[in-house]
TIVEXKOL-801987 format. One record per residue: x, y, z of N, C-alpha, C in turn; residue in three letters; residue number from 1. Coordinates in nm, 4 decimals, m for minus. Layout:
REM residues N
PT      neast     nnorth        nup     caeast    canorth       caup      ceast     cnorth        cup   res     n
PT          X          Y          Z          X          Y          Z          X          Y          Z   ALA   NUM
...
REM end
This chain:
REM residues 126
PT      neast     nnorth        nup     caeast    canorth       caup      ceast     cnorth        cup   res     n
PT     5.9033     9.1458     5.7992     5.8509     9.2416     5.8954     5.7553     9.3358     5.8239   UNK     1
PT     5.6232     9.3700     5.9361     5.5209     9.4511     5.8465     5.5123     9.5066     5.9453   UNK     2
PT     5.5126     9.6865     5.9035     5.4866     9.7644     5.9897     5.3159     9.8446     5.9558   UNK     3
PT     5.2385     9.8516     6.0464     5.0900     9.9215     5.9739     5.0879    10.0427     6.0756   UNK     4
PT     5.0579    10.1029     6.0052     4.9760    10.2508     6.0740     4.8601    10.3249     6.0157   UNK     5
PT     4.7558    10.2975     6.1302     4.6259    10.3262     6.0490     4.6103    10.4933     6.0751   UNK     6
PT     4.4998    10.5149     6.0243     4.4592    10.6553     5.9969     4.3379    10.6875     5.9541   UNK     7
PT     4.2502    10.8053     6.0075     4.1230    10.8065     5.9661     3.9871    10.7945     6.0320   UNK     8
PT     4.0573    10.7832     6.1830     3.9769    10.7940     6.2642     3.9396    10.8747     6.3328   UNK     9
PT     3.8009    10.9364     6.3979     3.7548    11.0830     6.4353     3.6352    11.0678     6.5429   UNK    10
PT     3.5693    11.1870     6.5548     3.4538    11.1782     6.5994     3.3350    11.2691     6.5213   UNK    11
PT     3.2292    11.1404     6.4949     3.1560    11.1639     6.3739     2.9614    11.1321     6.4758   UNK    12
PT     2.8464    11.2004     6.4307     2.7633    11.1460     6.4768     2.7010    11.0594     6.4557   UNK    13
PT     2.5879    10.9660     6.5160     2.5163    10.8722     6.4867     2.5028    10.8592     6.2965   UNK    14
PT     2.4942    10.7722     6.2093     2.4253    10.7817     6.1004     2.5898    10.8259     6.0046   UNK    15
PT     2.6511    10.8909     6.0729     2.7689    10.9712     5.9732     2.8502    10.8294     5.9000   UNK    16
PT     2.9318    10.8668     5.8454     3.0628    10.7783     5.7797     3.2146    10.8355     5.8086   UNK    17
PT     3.2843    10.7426     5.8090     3.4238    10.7421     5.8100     3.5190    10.6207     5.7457   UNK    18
PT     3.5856    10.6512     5.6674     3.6845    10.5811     5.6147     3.8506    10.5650     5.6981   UNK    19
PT     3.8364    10.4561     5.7258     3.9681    10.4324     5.8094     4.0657    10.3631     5.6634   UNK    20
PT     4.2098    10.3959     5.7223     4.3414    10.3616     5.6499     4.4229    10.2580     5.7254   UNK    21
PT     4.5206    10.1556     5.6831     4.6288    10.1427     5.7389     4.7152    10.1128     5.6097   UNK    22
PT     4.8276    10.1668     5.6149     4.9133    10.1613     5.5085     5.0297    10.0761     5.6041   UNK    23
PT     5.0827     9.9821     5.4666     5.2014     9.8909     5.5260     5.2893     9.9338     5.4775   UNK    24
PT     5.4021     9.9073     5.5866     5.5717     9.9132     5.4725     5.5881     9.7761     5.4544   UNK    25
PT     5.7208     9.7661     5.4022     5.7529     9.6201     5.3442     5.6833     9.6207     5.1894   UNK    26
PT     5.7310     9.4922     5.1289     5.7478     9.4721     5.0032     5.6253     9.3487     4.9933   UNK    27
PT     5.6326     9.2647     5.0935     5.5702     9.1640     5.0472     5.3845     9.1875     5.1594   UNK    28
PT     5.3505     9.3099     5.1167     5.2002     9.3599     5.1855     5.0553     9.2405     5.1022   UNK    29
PT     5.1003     9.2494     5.0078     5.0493     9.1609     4.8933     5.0310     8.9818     4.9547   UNK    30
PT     5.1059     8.9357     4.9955     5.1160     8.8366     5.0539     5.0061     8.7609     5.2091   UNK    31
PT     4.9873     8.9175     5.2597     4.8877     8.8827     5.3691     4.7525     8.9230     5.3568   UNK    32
PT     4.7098     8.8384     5.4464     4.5337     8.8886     5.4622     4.5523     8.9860     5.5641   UNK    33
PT     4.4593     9.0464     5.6017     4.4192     9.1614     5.6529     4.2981     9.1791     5.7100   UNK    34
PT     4.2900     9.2012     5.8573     4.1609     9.2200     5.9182     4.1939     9.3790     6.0224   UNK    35
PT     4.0552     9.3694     6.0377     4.0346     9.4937     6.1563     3.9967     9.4332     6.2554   UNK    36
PT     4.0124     9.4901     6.3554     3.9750     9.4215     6.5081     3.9327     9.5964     6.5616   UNK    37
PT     3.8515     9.5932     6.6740     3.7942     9.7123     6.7632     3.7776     9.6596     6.9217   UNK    38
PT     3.8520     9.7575     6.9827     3.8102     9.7632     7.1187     3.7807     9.8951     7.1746   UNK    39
PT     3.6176     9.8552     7.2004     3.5360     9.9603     7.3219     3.5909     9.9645     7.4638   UNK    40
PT     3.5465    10.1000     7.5237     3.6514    10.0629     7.6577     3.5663     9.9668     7.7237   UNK    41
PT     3.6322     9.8907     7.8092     3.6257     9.7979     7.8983     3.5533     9.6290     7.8424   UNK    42
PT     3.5945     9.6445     7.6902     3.5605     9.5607     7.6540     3.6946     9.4635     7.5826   UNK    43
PT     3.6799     9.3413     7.5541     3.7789     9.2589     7.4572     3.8008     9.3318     7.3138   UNK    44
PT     3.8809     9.3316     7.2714     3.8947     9.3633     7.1418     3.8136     9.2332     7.0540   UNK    45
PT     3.7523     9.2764     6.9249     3.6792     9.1581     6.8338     3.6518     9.1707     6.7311   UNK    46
PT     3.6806     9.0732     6.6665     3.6588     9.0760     6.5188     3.5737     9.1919     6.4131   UNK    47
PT     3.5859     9.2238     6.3315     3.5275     9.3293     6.2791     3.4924     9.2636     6.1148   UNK    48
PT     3.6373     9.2791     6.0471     3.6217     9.2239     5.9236     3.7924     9.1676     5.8540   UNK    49
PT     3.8054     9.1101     5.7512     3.9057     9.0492     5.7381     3.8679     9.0296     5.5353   UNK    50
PT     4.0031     9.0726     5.4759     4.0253     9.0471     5.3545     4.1236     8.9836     5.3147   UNK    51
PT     4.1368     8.8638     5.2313     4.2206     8.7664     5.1602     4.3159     8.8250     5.1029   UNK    52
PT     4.4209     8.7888     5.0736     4.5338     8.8357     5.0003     4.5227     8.9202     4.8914   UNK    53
PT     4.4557     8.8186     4.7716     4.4118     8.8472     4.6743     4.2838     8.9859     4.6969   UNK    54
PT     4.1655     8.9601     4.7725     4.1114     9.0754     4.7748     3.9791     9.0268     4.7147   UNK    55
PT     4.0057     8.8690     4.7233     3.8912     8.8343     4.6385     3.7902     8.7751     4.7203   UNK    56
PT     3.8167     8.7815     4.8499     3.7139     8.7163     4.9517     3.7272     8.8120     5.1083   UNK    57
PT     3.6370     8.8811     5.1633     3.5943     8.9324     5.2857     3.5313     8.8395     5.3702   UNK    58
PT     3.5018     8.8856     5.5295     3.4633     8.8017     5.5879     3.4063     8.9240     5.7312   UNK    59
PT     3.2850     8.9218     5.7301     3.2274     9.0377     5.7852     3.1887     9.0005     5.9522   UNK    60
PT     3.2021     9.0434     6.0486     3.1037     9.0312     6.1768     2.9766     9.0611     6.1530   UNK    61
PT     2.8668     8.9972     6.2223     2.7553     9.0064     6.2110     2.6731     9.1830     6.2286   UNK    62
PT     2.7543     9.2039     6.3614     2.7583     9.3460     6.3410     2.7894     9.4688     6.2556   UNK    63
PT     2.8348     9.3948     6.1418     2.8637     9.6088     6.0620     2.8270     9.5082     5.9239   UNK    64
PT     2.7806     9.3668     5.9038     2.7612     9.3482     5.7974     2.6639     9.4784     5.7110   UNK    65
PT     2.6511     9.5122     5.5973     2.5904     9.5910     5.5271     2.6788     9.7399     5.5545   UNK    66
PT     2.6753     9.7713     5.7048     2.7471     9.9012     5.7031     2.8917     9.9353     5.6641   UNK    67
PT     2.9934     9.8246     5.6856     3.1370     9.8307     5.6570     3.1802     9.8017     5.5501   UNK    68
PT     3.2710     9.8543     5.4653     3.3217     9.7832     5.3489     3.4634     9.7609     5.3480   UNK    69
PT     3.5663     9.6817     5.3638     3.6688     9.6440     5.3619     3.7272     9.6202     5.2181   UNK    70
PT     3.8433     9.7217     5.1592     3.9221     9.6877     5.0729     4.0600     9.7062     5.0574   UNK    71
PT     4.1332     9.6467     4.9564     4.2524     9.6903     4.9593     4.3153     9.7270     4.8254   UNK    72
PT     4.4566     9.8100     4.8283     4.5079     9.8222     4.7187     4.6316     9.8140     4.6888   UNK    73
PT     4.6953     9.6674     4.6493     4.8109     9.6063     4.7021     4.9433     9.6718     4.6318   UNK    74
PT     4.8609     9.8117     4.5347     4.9592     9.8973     4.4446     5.0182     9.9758     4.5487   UNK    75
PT     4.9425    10.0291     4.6596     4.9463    10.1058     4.7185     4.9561    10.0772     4.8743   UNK    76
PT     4.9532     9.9409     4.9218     5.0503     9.8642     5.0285     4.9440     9.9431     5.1381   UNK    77
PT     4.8113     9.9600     5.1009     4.6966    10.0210     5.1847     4.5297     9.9499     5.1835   UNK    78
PT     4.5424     9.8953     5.3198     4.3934     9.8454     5.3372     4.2987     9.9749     5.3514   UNK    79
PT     4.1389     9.9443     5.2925     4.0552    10.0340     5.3805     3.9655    10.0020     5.4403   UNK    80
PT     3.8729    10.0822     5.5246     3.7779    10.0142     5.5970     3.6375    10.1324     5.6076   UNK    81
PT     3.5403    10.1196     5.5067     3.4302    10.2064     5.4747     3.3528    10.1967     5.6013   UNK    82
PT     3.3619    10.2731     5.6930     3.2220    10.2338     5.7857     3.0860    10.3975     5.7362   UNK    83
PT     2.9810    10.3462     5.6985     2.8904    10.3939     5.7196     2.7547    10.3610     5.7940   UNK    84
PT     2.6829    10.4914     5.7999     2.5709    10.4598     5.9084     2.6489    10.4197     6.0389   UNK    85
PT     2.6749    10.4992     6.0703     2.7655    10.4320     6.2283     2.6540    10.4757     6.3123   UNK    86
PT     2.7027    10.3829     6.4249     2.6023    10.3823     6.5513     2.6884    10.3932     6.6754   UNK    87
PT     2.6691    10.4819     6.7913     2.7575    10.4825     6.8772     2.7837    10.3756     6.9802   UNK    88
PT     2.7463    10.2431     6.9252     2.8064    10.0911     7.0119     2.9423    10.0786     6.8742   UNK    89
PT     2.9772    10.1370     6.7798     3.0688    10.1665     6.6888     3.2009    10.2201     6.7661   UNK    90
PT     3.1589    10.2901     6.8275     3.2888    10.3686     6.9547     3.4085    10.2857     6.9954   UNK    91
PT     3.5148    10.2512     6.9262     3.5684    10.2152     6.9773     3.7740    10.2479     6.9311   UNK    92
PT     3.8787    10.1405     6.9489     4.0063    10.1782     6.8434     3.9696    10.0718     6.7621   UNK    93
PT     3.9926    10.1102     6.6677     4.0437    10.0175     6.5100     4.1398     9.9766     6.4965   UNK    94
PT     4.2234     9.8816     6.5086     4.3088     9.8232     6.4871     4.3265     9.7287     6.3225   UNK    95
PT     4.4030     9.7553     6.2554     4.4626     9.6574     6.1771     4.5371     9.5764     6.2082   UNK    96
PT     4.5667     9.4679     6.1502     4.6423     9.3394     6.1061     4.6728     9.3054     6.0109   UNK    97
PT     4.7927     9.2032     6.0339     4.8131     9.1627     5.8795     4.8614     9.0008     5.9045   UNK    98
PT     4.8145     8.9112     5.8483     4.8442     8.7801     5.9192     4.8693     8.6856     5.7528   UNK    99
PT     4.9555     8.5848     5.7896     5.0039     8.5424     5.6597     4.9686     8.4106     5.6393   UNK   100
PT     4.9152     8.3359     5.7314     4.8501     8.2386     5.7540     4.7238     8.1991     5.7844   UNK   101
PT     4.6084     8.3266     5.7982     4.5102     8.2728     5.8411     4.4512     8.2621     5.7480   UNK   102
PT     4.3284     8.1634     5.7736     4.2657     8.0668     5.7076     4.0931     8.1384     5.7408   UNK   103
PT     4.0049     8.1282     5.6387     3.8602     8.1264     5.6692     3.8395     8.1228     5.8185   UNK   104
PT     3.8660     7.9985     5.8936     3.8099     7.9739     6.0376     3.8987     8.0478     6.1139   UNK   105
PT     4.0317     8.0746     6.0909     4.1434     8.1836     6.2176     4.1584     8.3423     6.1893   UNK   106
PT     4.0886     8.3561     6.1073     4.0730     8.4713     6.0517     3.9626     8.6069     6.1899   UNK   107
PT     3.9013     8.5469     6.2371     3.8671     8.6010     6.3404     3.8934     8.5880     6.4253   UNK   108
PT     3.9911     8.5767     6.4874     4.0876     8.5351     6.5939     4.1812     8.6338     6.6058   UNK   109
PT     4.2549     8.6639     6.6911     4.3636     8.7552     6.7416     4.5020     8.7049     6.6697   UNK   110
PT     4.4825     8.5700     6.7469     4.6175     8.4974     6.7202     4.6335     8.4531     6.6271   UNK   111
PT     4.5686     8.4622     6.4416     4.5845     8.4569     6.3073     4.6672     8.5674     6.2705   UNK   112
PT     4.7295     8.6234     6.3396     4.7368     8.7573     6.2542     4.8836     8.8057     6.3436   UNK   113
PT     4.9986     8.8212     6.2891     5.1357     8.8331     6.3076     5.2071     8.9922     6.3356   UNK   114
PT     5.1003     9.0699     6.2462     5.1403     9.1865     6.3081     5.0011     9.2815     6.2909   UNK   115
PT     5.0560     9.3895     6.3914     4.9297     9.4851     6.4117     4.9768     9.6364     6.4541   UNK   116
PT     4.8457     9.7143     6.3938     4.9255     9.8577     6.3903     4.8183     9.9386     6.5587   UNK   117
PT     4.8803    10.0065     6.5518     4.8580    10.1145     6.6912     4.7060    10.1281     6.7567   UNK   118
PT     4.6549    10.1310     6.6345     4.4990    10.1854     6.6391     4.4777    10.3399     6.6075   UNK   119
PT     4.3639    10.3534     6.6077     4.3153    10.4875     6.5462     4.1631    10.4532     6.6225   UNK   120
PT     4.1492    10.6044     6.7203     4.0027    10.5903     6.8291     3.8898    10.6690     6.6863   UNK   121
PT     3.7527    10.5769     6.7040     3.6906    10.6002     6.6393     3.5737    10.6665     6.7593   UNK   122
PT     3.5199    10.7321     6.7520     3.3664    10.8103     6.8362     3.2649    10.8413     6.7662   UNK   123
PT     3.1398    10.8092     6.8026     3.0405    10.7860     6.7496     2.9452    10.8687     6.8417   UNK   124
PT     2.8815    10.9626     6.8465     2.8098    11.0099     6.8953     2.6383    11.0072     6.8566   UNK   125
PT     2.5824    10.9921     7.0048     2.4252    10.9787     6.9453     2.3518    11.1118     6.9296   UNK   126
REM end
C-alpha cells in the first residue's frame, strides 16, 4: 500500500514557477514509477509526465516539454514536479501516481498506475 499526498500548489501568474511535491509512505516508494496527471475543469484528466523507478528515464507530454521537470528522491520517499514559465491552459489539479508496472507505452495511461494522491489545484493567471 502507497499512500501520496501532494503539495505545492497555488496561484501564480502567467510566466511564474511552482514546484509541486508528493511524498509517499510505505517502504517500498523506490520500487514504483511515478507520473503526474492534471485535470482542467470540464476536462479529462491527462498525462503530464512520468519517472522510472530508478529515476533514470522521464517521459514528458508534448505540452510542458521544456517547461516541467520531473524528479525524485527515493531517500526521501518524494517525487517533484518543476513547472516553469506556466501558462494559464496550465490551470488545472495535479495529481500524482505511483504505478508498479507500467511500462514506456502504459505509462500515460490512467490505468498504469495503482495508486494516486488527492491533488493539489494549480492557477495560472494571465
Amino acid at each position: 500500500q502507497v499512500q501520496l499526498v501532494e503539495s505545492g500548489g497555488g496561484l501564480v501568474q502567467a510566466g511564474g514557477s511552482l514546484r509541486l511535491s508528493c511524498a509517499a509512505s510505505g517502504r517500498t516508494f523506490s520500487h514504483y514509477a511515478m507520473g503526474w496527471f492534471r485535470q482542467a475543469p470540464g476536462k479529462k484528466r491527462e498525462f503530464v509526465v512520468a519517472i522510472t523507478w530508478s529515476g533514470d528515464n522521464t517521459y514528458y507530454a508534448d505540452s510542458v516539454k521544456g517547461r516541467f521537470t520531473i524528479s525524485r528522491d527515493n531517500a526521501k520517499n518524494t517525487v517533484y514536479l518543476q513547472m516553469n514559465s506556466l501558462k494559464p491552459e496550465d490551470t488545472a489539479v495535479y495529481y500524482c501516481a505511483a504505478g508498479r508496472r507500467v511500462t514506456p507505452i502504459t505509462l500515460v495511461g490512467e490505468a498504469g498506475y495503482d495508486y494516486w494522491g488527492q491533488g493539489t489545484q494549480v492557477v495560472v493567471s494571465s
